[in-house]
N, CA, C and O of each residue as an XYZ file, in Angstrom:
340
protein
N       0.842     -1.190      0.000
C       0.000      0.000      0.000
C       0.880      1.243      0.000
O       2.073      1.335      0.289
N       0.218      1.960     -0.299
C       1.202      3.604     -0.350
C      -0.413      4.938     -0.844
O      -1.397      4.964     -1.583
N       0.458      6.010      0.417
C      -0.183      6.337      0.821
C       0.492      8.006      0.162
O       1.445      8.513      0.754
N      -0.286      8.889     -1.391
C       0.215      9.865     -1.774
C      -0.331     11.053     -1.271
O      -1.113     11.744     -1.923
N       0.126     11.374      0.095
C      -0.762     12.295      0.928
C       0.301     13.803      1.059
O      -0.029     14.875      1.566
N       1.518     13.476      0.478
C       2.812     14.615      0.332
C       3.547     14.068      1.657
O       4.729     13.978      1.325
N       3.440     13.727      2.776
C       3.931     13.646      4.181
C       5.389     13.178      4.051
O       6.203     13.504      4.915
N       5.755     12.396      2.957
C       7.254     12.372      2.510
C       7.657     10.287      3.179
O       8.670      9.593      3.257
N       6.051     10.078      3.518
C       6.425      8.709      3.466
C       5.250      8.109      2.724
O       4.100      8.549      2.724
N       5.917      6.552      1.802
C       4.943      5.742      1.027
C       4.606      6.963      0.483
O       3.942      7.606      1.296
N       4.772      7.500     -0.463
C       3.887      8.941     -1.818
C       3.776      8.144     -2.768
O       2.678      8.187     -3.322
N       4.559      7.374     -3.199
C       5.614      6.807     -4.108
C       4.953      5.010     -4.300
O       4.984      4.162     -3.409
N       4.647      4.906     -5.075
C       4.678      3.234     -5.811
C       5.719      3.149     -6.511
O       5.727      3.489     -7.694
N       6.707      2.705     -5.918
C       8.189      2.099     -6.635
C       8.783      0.931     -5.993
O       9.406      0.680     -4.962
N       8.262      0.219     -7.191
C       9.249     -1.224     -7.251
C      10.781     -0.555     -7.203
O      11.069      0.616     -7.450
N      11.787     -1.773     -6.764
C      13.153     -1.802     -6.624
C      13.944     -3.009     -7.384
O      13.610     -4.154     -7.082
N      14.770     -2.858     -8.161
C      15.302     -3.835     -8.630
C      16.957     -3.754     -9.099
O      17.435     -2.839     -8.428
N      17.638     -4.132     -9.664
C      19.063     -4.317     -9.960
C      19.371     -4.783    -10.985
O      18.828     -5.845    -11.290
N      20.534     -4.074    -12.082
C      20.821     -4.423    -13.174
C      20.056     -4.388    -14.036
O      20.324     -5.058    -15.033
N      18.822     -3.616    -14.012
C      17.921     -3.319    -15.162
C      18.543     -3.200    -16.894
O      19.655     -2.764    -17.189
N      17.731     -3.597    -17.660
C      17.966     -2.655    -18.846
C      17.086     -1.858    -19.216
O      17.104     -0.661    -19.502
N      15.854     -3.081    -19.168
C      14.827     -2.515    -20.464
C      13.449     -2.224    -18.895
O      13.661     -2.942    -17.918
N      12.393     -1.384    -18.809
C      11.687     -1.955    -17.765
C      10.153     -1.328    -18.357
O      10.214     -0.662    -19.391
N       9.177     -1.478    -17.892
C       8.168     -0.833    -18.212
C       7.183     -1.354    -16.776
O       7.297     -2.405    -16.146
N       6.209     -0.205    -16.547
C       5.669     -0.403    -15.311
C       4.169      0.563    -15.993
O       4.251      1.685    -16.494
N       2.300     -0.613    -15.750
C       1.627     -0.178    -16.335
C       0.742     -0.328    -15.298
O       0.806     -1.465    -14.832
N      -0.136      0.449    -14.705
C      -1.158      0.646    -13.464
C      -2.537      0.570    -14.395
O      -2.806      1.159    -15.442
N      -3.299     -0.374    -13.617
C      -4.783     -0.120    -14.364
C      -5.993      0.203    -13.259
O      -5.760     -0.904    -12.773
N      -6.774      0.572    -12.652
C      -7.730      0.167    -12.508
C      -8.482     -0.796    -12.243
O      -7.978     -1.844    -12.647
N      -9.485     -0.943    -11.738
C     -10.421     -2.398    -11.307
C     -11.135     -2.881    -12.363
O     -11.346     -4.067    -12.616
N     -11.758     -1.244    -13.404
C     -12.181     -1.755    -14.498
C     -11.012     -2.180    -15.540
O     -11.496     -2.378    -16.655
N      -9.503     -2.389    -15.486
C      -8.767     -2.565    -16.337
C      -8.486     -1.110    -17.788
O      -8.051     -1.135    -18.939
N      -8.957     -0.167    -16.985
C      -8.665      0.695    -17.939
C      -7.067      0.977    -17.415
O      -6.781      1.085    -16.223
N      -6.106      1.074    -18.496
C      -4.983      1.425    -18.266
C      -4.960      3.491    -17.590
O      -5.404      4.475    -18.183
N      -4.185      3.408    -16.061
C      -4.291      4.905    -16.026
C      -2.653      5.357    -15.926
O      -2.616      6.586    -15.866
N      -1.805      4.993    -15.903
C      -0.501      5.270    -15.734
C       0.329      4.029    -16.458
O      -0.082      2.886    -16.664
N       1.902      4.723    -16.852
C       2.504      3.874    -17.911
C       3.957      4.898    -17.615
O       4.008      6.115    -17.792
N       4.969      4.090    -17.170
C       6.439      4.863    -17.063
C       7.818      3.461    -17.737
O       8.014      2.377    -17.187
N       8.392      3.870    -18.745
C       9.444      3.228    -19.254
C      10.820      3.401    -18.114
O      11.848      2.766    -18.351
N      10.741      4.228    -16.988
C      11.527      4.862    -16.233
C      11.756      3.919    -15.002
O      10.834      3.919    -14.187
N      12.715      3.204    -14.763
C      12.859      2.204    -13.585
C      12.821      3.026    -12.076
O      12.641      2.649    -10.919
N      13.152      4.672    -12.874
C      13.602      5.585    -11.388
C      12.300      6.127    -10.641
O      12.257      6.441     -9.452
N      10.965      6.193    -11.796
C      10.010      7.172    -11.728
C       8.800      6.098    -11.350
O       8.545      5.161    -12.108
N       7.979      6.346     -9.941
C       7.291      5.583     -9.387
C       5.641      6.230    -10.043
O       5.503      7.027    -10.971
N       4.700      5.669     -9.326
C       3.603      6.113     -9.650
C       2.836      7.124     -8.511
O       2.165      6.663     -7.587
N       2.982      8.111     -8.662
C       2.233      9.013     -7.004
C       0.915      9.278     -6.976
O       0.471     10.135     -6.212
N       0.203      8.639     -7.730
C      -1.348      8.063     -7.851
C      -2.295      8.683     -7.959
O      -3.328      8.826     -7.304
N      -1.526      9.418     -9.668
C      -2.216     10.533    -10.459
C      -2.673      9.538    -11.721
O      -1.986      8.532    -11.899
N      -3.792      9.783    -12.588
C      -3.571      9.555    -14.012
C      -2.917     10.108    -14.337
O      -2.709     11.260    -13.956
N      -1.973      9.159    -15.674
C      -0.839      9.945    -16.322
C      -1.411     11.258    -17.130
O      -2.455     11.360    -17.774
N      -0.307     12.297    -16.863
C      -0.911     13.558    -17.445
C      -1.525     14.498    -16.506
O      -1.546     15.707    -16.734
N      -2.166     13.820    -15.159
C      -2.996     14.690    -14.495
C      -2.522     15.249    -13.305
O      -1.311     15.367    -13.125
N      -3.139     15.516    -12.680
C      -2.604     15.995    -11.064
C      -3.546     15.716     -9.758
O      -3.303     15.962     -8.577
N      -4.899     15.021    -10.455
C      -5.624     14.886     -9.143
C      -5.358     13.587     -8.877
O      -5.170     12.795     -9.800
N      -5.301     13.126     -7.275
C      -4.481     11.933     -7.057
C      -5.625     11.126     -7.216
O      -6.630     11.835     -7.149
N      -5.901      9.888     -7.406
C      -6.835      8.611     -7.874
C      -7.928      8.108     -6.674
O      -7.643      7.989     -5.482
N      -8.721      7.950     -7.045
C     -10.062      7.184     -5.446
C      -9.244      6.377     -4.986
O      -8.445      5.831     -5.747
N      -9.252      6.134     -3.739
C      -8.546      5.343     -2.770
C      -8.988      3.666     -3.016
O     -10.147      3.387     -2.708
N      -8.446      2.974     -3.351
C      -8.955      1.869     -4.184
C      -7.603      0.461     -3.991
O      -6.863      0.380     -3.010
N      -7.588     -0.318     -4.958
C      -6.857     -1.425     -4.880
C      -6.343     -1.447     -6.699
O      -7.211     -1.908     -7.439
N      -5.270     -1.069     -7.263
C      -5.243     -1.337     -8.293
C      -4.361     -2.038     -8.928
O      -3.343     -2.046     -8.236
N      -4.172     -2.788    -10.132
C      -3.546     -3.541    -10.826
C      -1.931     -3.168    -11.303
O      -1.741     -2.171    -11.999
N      -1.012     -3.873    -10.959
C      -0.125     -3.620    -12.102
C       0.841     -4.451    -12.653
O       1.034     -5.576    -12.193
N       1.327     -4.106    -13.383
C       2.056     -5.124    -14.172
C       3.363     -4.430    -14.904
O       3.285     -3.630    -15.836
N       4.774     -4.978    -14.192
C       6.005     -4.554    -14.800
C       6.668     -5.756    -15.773
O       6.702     -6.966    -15.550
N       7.057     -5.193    -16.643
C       8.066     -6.285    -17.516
C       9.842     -5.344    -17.064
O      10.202     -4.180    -16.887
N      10.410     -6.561    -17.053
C      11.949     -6.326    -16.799
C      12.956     -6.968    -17.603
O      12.824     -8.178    -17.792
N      13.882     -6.404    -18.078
C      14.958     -7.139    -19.044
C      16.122     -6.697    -18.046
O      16.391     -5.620    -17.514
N      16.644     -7.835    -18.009
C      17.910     -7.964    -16.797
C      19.193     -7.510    -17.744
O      19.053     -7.227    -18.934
N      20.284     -7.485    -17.145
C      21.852     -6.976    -17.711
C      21.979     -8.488    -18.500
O      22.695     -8.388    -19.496
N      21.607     -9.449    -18.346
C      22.084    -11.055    -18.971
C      20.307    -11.522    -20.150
O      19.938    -12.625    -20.552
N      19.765    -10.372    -20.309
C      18.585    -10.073    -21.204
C      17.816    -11.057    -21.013
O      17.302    -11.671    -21.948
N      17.601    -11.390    -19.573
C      16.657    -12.362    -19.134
C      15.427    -11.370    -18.814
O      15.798    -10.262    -18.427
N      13.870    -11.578    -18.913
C      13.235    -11.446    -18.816
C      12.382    -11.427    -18.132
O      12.051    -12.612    -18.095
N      11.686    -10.859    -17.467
C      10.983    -11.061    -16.092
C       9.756    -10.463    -16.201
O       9.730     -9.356    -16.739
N       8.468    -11.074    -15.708
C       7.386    -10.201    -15.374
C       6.630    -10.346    -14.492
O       6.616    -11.426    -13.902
N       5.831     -9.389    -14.151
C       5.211     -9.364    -12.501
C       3.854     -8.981    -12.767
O       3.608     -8.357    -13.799
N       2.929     -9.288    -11.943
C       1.996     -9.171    -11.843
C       1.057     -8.867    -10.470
O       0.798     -9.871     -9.806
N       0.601     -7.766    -10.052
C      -0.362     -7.701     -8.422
C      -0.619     -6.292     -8.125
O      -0.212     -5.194     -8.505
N      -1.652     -6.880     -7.102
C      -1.954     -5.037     -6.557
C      -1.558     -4.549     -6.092
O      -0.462     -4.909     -5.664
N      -1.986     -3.531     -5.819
C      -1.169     -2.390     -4.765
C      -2.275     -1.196     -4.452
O      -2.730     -0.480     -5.344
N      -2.594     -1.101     -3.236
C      -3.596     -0.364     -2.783
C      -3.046      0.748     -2.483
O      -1.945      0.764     -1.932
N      -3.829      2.063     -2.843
C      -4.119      3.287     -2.737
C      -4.760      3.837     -1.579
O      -5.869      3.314     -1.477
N      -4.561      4.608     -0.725
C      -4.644      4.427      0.769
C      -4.594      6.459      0.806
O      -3.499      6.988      0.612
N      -5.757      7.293      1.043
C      -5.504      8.673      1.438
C      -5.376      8.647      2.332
O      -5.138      9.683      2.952
């Protein structure tokens, strides 16, 4: 859970990982509408739609990262992560 309230703790949905190359990280919704999308391993999600600034209903939502390792192994993830004001 993470909680984007500014207070300077949990703002932030960021996975952690090592030796990245390639990464992509895609947040959906309950209805599966895609609302956020970052190619950026550094740049978390602070639980805006992409583009916007109002932070998202306090909810449970989907996501799904793909990862290409330094040895171009492949990895992908899948689960929620709740939204918490």
């Amino acid at each position: 859970a993470f909680t984007p309230n500014g207070d300077g703790r949990d703002d932030i949905f960021l996975p952690k990982g090592e030796a990245i190359q390639k990464f992509s990280m895609y947040i959906f919704d309950r209805w599966g509408t895609m609302i956020y999308y970052t190619d950026d391993p550094n740049k978390g999600w602070d639980g805006t739609v992409s583009g916007g600034s109002k932070i998202c209903p306090e909810d449970t939502y989907v996501y799904e990262i793909s990862v290409t390792d330094n040895f171009n192994g492949t990895h992908s993830y899948i689960g929620k992560v709740t939204l918490i004001k």
